[in-house]
MDTraj code that builds the backbone (N, CA, C; nanometers):
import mdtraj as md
import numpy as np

residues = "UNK UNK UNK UNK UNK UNK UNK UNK UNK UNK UNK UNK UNK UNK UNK UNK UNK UNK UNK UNK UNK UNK UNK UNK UNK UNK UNK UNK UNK UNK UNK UNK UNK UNK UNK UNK UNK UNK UNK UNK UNK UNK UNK UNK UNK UNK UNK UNK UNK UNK UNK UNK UNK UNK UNK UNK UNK UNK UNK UNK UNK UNK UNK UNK UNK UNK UNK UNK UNK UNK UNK UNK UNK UNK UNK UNK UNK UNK UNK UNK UNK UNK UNK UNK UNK UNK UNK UNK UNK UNK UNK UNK UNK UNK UNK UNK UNK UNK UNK UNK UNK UNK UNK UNK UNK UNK UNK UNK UNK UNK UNK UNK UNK UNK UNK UNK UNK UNK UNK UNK UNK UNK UNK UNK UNK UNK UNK UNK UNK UNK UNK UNK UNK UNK UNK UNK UNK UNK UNK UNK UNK UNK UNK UNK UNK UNK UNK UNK UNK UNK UNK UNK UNK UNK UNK UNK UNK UNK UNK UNK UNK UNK UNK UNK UNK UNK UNK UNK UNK UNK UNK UNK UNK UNK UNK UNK UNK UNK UNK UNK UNK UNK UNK UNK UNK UNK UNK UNK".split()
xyz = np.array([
    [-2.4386, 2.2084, 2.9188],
    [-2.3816, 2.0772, 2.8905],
    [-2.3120, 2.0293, 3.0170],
    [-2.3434, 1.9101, 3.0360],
    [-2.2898, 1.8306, 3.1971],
    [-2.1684, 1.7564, 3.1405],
    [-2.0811, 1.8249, 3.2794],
    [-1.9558, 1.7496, 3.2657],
    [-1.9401, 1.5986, 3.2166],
    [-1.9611, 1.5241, 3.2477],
    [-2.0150, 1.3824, 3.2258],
    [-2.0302, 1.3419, 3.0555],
    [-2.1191, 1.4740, 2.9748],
    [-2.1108, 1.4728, 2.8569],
    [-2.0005, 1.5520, 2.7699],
    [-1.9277, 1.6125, 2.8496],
    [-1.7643, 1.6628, 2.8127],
    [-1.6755, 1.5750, 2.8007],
    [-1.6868, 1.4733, 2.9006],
    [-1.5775, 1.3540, 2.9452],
    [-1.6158, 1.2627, 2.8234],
    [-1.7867, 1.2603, 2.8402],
    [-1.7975, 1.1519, 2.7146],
    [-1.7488, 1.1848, 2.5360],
    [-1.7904, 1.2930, 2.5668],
    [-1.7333, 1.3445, 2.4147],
    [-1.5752, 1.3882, 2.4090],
    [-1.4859, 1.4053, 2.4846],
    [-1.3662, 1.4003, 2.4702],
    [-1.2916, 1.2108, 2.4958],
    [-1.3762, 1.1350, 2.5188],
    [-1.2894, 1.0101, 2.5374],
    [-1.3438, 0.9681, 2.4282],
    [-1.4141, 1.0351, 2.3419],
    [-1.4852, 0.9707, 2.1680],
    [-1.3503, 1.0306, 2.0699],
    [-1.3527, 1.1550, 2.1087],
    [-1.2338, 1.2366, 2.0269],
    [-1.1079, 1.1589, 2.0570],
    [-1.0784, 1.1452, 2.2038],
    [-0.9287, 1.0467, 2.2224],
    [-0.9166, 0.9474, 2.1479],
    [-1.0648, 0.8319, 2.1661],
    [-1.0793, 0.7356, 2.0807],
    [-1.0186, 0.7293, 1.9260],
    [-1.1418, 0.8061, 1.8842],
    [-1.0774, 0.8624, 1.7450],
    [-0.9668, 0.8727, 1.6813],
    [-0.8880, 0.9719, 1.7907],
    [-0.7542, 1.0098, 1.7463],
    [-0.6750, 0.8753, 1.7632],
    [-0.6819, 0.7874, 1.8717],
    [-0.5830, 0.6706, 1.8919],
    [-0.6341, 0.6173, 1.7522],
    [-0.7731, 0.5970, 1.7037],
    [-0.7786, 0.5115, 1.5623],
    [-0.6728, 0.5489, 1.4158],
    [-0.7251, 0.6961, 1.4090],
    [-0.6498, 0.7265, 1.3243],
    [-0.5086, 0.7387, 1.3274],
    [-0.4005, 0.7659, 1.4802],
    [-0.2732, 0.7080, 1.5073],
    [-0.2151, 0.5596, 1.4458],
    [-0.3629, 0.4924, 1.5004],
    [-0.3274, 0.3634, 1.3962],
    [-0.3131, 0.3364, 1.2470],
    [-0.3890, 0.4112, 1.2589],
    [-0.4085, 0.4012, 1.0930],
    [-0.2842, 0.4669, 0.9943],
    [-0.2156, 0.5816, 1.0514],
    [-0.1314, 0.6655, 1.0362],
    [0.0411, 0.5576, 1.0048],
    [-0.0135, 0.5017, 1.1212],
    [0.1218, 0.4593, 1.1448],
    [0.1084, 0.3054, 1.1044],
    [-0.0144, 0.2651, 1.0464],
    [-0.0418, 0.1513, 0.9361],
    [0.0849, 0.2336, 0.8245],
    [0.0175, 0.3371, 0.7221],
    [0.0351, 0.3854, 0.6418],
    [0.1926, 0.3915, 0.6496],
    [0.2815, 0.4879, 0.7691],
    [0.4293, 0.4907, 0.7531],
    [0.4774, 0.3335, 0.7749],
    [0.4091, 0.2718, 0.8209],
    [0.5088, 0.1171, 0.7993],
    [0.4797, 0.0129, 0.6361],
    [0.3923, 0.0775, 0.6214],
    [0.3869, 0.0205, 0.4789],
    [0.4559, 0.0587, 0.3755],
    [0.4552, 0.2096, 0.3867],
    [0.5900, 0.2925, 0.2951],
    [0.7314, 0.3272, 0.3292],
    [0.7426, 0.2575, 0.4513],
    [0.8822, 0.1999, 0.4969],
    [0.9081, 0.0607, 0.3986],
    [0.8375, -0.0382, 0.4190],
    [0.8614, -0.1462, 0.4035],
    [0.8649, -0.1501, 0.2069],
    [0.7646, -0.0982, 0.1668],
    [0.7707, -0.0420, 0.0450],
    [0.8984, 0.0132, -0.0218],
    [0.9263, 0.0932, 0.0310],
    [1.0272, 0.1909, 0.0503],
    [1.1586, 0.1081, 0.0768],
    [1.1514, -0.0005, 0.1254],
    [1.2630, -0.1175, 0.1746],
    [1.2644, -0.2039, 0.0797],
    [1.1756, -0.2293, 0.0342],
    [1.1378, -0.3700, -0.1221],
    [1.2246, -0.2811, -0.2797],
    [1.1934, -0.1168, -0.2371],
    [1.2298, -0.1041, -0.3905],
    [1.4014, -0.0586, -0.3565],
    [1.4296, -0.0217, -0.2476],
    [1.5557, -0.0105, -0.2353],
    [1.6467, -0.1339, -0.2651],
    [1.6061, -0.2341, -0.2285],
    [1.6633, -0.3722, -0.2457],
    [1.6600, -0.4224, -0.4029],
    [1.5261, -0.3987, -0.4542],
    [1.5365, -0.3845, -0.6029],
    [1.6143, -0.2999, -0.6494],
    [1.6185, -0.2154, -0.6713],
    [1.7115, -0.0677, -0.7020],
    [1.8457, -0.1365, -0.6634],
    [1.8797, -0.1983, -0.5956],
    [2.0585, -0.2102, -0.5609],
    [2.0622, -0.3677, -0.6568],
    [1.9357, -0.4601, -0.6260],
    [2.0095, -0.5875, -0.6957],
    [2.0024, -0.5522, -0.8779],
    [1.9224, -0.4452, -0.9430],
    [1.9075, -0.4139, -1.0778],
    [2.0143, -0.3826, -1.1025],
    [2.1078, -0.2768, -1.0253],
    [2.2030, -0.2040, -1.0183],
    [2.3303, -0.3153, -1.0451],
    [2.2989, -0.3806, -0.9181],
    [2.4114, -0.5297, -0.9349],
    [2.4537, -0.5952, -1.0612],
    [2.2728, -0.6196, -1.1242],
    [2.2902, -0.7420, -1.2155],
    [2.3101, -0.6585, -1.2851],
    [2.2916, -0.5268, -1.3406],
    [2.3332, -0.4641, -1.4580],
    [2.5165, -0.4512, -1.4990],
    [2.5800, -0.3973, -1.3670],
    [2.6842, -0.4207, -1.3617],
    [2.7458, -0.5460, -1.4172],
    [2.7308, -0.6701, -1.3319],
    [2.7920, -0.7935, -1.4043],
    [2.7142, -0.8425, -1.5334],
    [2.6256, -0.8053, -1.5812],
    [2.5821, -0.8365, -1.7099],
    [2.6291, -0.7592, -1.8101],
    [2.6637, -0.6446, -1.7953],
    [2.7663, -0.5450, -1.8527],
    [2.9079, -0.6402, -1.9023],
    [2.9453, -0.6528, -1.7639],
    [3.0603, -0.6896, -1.7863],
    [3.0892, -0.8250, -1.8419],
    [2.9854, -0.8976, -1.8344],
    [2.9983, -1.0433, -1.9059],
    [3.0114, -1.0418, -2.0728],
    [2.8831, -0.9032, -2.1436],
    [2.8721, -0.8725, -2.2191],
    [3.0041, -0.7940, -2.2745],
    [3.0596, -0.7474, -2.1982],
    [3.1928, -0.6723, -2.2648],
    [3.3068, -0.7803, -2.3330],
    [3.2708, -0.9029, -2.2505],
    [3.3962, -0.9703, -2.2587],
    [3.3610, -1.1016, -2.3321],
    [3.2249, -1.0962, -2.4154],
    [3.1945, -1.1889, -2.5549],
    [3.2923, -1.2240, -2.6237],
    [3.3061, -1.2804, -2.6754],
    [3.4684, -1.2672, -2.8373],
    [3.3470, -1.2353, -2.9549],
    [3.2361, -1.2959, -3.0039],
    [3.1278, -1.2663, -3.0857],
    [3.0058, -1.1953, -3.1130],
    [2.9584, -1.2113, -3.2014],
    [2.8269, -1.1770, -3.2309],
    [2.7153, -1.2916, -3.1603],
    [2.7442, -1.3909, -3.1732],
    [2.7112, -1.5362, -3.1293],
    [2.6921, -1.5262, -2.9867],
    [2.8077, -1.4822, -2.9318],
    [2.8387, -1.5006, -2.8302],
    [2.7507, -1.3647, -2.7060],
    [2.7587, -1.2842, -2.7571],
    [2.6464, -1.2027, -2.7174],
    [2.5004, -1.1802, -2.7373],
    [2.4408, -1.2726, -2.8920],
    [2.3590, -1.2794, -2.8356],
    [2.3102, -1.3902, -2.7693],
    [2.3951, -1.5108, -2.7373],
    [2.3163, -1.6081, -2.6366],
    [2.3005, -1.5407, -2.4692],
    [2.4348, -1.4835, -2.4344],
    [2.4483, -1.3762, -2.3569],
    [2.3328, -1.2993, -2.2811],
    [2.2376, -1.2272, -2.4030],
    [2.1827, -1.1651, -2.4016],
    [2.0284, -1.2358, -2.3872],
    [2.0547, -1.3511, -2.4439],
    [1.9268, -1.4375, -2.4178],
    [1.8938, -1.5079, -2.2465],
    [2.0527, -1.5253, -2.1977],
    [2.0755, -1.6209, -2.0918],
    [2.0222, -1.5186, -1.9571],
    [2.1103, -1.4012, -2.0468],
    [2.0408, -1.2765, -1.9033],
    [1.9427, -1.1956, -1.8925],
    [1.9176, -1.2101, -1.9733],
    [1.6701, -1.1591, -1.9819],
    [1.6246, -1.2519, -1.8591],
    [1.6350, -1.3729, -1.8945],
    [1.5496, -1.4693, -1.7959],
    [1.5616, -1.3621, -1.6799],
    [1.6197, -1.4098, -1.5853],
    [1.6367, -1.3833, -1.4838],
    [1.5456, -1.2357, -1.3759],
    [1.5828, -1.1539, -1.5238],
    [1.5553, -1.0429, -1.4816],
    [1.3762, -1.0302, -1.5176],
    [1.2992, -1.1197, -1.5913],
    [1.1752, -1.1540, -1.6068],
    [1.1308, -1.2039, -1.4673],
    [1.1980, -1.2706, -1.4588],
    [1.1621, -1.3696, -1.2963],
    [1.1604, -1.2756, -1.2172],
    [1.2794, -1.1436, -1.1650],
    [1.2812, -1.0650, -1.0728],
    [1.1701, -0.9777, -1.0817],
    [1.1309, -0.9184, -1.2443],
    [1.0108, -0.8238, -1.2530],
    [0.8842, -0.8768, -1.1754],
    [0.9111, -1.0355, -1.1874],
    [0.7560, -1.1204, -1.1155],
    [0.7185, -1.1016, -1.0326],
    [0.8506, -1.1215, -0.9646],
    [0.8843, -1.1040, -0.8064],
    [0.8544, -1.0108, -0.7178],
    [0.9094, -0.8703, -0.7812],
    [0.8822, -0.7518, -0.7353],
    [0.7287, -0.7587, -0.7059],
    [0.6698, -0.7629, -0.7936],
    [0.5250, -0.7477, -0.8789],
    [0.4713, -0.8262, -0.7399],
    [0.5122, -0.9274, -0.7244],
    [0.4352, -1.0410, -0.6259],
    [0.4635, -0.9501, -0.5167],
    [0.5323, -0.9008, -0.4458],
    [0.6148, -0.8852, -0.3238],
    [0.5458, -0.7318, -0.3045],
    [0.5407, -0.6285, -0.4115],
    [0.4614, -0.4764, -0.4131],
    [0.3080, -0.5064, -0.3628],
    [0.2370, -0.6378, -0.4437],
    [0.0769, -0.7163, -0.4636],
    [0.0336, -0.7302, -0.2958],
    [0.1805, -0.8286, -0.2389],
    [0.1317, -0.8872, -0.0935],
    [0.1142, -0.7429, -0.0385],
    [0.2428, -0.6548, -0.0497],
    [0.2565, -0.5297, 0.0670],
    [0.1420, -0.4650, 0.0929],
    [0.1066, -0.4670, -0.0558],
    [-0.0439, -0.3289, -0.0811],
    [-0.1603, -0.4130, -0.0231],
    [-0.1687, -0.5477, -0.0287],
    [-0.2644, -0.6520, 0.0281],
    [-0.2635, -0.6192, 0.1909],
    [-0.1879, -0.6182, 0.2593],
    [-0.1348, -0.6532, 0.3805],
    [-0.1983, -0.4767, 0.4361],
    [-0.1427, -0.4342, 0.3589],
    [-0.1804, -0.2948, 0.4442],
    [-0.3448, -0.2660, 0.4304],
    [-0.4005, -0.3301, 0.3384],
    [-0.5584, -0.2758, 0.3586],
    [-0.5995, -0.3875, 0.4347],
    [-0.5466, -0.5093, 0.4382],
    [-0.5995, -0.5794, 0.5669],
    [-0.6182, -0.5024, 0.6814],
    [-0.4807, -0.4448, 0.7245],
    [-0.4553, -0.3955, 0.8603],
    [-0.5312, -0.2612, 0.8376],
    [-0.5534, -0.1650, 0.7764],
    [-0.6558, -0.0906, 0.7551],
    [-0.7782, -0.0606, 0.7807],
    [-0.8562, -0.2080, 0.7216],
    [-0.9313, -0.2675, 0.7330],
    [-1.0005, -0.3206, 0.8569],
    [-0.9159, -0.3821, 0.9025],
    [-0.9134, -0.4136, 1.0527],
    [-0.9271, -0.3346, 1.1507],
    [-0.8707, -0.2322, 1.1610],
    [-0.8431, -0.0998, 1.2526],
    [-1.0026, -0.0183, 1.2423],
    [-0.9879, 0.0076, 1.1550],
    [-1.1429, 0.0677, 1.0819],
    [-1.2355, -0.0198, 1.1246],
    [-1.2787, -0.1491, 1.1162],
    [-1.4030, -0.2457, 1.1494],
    [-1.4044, -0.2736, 1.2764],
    [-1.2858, -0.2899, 1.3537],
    [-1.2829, -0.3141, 1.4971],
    [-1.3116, -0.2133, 1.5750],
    [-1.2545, -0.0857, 1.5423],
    [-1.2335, -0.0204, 1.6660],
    [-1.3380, 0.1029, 1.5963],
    [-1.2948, 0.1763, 1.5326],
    [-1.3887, 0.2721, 1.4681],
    [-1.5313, 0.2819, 1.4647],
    [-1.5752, 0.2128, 1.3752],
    [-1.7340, 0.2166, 1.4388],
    [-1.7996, 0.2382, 1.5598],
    [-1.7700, 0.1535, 1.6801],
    [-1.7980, 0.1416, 1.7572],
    [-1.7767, 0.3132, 1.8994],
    [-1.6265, 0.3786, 1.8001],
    [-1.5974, 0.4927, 1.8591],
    [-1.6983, 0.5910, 1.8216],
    [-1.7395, 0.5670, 1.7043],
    [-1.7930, 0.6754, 1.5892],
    [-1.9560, 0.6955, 1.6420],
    [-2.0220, 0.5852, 1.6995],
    [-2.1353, 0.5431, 1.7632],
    [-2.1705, 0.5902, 1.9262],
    [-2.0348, 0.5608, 1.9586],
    [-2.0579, 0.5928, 2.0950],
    [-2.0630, 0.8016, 2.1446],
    [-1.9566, 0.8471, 2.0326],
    [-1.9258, 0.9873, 1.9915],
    [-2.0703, 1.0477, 1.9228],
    [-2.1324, 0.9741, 1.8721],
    [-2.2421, 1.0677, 1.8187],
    [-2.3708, 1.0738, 1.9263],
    [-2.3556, 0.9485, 1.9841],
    [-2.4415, 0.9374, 2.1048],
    [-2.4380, 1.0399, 2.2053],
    [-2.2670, 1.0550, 2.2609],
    [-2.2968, 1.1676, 2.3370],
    [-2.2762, 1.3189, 2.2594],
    [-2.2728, 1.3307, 2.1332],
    [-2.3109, 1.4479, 2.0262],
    [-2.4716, 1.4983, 2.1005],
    [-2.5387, 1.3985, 2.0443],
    [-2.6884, 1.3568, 2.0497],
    [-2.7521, 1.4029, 2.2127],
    [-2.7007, 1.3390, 2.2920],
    [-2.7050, 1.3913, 2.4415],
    [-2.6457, 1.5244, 2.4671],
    [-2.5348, 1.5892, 2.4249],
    [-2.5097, 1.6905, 2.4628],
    [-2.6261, 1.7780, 2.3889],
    [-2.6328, 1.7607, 2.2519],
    [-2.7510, 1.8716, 2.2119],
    [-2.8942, 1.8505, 2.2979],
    [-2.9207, 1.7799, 2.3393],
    [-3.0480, 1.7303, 2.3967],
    [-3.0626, 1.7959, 2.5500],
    [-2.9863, 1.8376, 2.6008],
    [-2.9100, 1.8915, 2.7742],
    [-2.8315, 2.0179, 2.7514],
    [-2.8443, 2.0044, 2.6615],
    [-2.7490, 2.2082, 2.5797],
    [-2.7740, 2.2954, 2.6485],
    [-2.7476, 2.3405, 2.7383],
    [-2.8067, 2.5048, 2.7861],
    [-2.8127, 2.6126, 2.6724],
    [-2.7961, 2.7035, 2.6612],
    [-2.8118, 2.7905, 2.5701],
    [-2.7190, 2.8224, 2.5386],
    [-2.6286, 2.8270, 2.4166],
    [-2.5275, 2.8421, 2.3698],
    [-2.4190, 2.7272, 2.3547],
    [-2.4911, 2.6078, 2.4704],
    [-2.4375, 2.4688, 2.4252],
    [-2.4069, 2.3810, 2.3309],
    [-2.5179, 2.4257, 2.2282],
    [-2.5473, 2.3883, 2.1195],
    [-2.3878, 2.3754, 2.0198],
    [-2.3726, 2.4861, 2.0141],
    [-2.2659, 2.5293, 1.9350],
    [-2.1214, 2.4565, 1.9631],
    [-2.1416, 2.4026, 2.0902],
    [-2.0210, 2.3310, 2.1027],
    [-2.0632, 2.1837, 2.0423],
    [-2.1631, 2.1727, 2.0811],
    [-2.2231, 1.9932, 2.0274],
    [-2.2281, 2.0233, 1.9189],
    [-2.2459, 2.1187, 1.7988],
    [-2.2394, 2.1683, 1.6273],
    [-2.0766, 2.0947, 1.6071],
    [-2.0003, 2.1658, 1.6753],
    [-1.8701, 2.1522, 1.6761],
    [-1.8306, 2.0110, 1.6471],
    [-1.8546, 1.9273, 1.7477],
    [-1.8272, 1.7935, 1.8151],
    [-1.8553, 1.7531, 1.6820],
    [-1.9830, 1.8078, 1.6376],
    [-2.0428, 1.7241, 1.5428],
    [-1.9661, 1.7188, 1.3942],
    [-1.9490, 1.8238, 1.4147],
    [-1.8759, 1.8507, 1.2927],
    [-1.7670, 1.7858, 1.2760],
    [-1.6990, 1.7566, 1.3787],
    [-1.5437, 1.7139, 1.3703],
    [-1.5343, 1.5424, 1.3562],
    [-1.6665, 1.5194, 1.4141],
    [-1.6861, 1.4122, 1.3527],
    [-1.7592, 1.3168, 1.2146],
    [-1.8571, 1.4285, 1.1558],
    [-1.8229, 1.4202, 0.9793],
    [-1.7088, 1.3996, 0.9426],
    [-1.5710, 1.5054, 0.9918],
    [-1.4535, 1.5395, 0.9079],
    [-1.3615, 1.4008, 0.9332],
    [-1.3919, 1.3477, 1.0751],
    [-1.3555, 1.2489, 1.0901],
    [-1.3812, 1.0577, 1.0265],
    [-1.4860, 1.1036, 0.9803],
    [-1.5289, 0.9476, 0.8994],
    [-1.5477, 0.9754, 0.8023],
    [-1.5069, 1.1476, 0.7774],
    [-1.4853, 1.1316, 0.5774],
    [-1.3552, 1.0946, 0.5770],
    [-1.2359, 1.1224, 0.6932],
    [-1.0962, 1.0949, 0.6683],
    [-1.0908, 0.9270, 0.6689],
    [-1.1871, 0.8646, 0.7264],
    [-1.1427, 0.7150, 0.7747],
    [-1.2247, 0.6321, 0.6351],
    [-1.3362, 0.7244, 0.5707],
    [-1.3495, 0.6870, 0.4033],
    [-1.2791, 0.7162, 0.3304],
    [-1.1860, 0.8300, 0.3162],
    [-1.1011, 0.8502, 0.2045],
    [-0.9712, 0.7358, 0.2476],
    [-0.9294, 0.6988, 0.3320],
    [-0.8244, 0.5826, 0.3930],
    [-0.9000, 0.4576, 0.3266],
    [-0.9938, 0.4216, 0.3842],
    [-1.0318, 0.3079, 0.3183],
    [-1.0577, 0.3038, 0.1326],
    [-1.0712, 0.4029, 0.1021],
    [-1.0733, 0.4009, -0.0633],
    [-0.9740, 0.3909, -0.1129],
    [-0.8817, 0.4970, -0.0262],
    [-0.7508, 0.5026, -0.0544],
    [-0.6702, 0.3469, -0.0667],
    [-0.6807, 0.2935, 0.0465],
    [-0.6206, 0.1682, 0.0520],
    [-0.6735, 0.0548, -0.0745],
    [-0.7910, 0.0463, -0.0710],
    [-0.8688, -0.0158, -0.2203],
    [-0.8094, -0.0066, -0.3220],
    [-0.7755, 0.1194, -0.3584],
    [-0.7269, 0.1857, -0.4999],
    [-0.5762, 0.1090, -0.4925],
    [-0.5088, 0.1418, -0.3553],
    [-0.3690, 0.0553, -0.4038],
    [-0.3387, -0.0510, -0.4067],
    [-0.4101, -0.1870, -0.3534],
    [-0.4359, -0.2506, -0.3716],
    [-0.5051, -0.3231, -0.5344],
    [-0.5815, -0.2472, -0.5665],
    [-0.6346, -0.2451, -0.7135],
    [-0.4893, -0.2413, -0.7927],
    [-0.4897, -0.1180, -0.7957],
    [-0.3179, -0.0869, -0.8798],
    [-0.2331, -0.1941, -0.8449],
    [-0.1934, -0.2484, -0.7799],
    [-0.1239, -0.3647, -0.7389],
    [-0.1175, -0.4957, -0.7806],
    [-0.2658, -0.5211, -0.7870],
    [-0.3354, -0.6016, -0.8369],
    [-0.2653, -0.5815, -1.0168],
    [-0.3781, -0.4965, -1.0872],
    [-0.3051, -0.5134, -1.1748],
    [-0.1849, -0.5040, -1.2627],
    [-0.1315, -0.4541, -1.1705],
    [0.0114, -0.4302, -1.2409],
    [0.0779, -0.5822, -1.2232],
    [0.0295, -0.6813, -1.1098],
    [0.1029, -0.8165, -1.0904],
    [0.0597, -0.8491, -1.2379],
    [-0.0935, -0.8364, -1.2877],
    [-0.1167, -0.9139, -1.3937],
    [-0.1025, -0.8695, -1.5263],
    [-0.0370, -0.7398, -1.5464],
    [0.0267, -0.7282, -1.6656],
    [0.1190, -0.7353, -1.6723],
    [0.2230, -0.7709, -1.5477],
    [0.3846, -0.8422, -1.5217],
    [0.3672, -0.9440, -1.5776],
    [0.2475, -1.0384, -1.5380],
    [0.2560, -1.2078, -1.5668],
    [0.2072, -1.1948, -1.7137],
    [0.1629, -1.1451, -1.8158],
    [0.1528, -1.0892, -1.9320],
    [0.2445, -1.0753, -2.0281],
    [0.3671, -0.9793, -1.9646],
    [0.4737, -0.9369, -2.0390],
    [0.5572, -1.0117, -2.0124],
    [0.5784, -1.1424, -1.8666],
    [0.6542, -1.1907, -1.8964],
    [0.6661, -1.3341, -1.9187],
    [0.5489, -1.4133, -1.9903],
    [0.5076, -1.4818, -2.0436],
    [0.5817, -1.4748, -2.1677],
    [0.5706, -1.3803, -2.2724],
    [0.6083, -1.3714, -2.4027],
    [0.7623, -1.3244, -2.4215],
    [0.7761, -1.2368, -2.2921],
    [0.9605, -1.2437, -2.2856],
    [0.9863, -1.3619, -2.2196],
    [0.9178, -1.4592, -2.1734],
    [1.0149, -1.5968, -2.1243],
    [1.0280, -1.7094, -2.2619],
    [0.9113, -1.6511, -2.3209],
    [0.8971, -1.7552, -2.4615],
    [1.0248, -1.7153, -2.5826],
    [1.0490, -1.5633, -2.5294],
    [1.1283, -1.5177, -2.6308],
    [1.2823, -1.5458, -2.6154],
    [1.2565, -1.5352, -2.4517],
    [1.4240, -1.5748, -2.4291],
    [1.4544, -1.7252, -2.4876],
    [1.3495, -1.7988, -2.4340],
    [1.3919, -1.9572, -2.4429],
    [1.4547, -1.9647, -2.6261],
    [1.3319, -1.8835, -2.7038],
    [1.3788, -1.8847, -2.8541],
    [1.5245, -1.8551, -2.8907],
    [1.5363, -1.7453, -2.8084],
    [1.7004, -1.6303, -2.8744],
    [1.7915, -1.7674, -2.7922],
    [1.7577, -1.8239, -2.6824],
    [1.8510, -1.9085, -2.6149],
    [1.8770, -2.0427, -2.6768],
    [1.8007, -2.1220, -2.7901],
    [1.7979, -2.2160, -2.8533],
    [1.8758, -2.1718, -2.9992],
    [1.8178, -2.0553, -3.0340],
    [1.8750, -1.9809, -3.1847],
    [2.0033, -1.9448, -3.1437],
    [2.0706, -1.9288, -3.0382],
    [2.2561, -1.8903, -3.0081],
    [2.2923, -2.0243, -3.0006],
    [2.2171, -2.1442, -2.9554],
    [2.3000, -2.2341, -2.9351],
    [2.3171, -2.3370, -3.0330],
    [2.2708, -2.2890, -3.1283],
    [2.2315, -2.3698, -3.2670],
    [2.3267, -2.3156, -3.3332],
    [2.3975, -2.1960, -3.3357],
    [2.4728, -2.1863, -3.4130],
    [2.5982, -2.2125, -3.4051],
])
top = md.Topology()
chain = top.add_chain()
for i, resn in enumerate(residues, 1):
    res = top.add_residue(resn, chain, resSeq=i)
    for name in ("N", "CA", "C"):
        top.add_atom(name, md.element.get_by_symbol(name[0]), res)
traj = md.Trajectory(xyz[None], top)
């Protein structure tokens, strides 16, 4: 095997590896940012539970808690939306960039790497082989990892997907319900 086809097959592997760096570090900024959306949820639930607590403590009635109780559903319907919308874009956003990384740059690495696979077995001296087996191999393992990423990303996206639309589902009939309990407290 000629140097030339060493260089070529290690700047396929560099290639590679810079793709999947990307891809890697797609993945930790998405579950940062993820990771940043539910923390912010988690503290404002925390919030509104607190002062809805305390609004609720300090009813004088029956009346009076449950309009209370009607006035402060809304809100928290709207926030479930929200989330829902805001989890939908994140998981969207990251198989874009996924997506992107993979169609731009990948292929074209994956092509050029099997080429000089292909050339090194073809110029193999004897026992060459086994290193171009190698090469080869590592690059199966390598575009089964950059298919399981792309499925991967699909699937959360999917999940995302529908979970926005059984949010907008459930809170359809809790906004209909609040408006009811909120008309039935004030009627009395």
């Amino acid at each position: 095997m000629s140097n030339a086809n060493i260089e070529q097959l290690a700047q396929a592997q560099k290639a590679n590896a810079e793709v999947m760096m990307a891809l890697v570090r797609t993945a930790f900024n998405g579950i940062e940012r993820l990771t940043a959306l539910n923390m912010a949820a988690s503290r404002e639930f925390f919030n509104a539970s607190v002062a809805n607590t305390q609004q609720l403590m300090s009813a004088k009635d029956a009346g009076a808690v449950a309009k209370l109780n009607a006035d402060l559903s809304k809100p928290n319907v709207d926030k479930l939306m929200e989330y829902s919308r805001n989890v939908y874009d994140l998981v969207s956003d990251m198989q874009k960039e996924v997506t992107s990384v993979m169609e731009a740059q990948y292929s074209s690495f994956t092509k050029n790497a099997e080429s000089a696979v292909q050339k090194a077995k073809a110029s193999a001296p004897v026992g060459g082989d086994v290193f171009a087996a190698t090469m080869q191999s590592m690059l199966n393992a390598s575009n089964q990892a950059f298919g399981n990423m792309s499925s991967m990303a699909k699937q959360l996206a999917d999940i995302a997907e529908a979970n926005l639309q059984v949010a907008g589902k459930v809170a359809a009939p809790a906004k209909s319900a609040t408006s009811a309990a909120a008309k039935k407290a004030a009627a009395k």
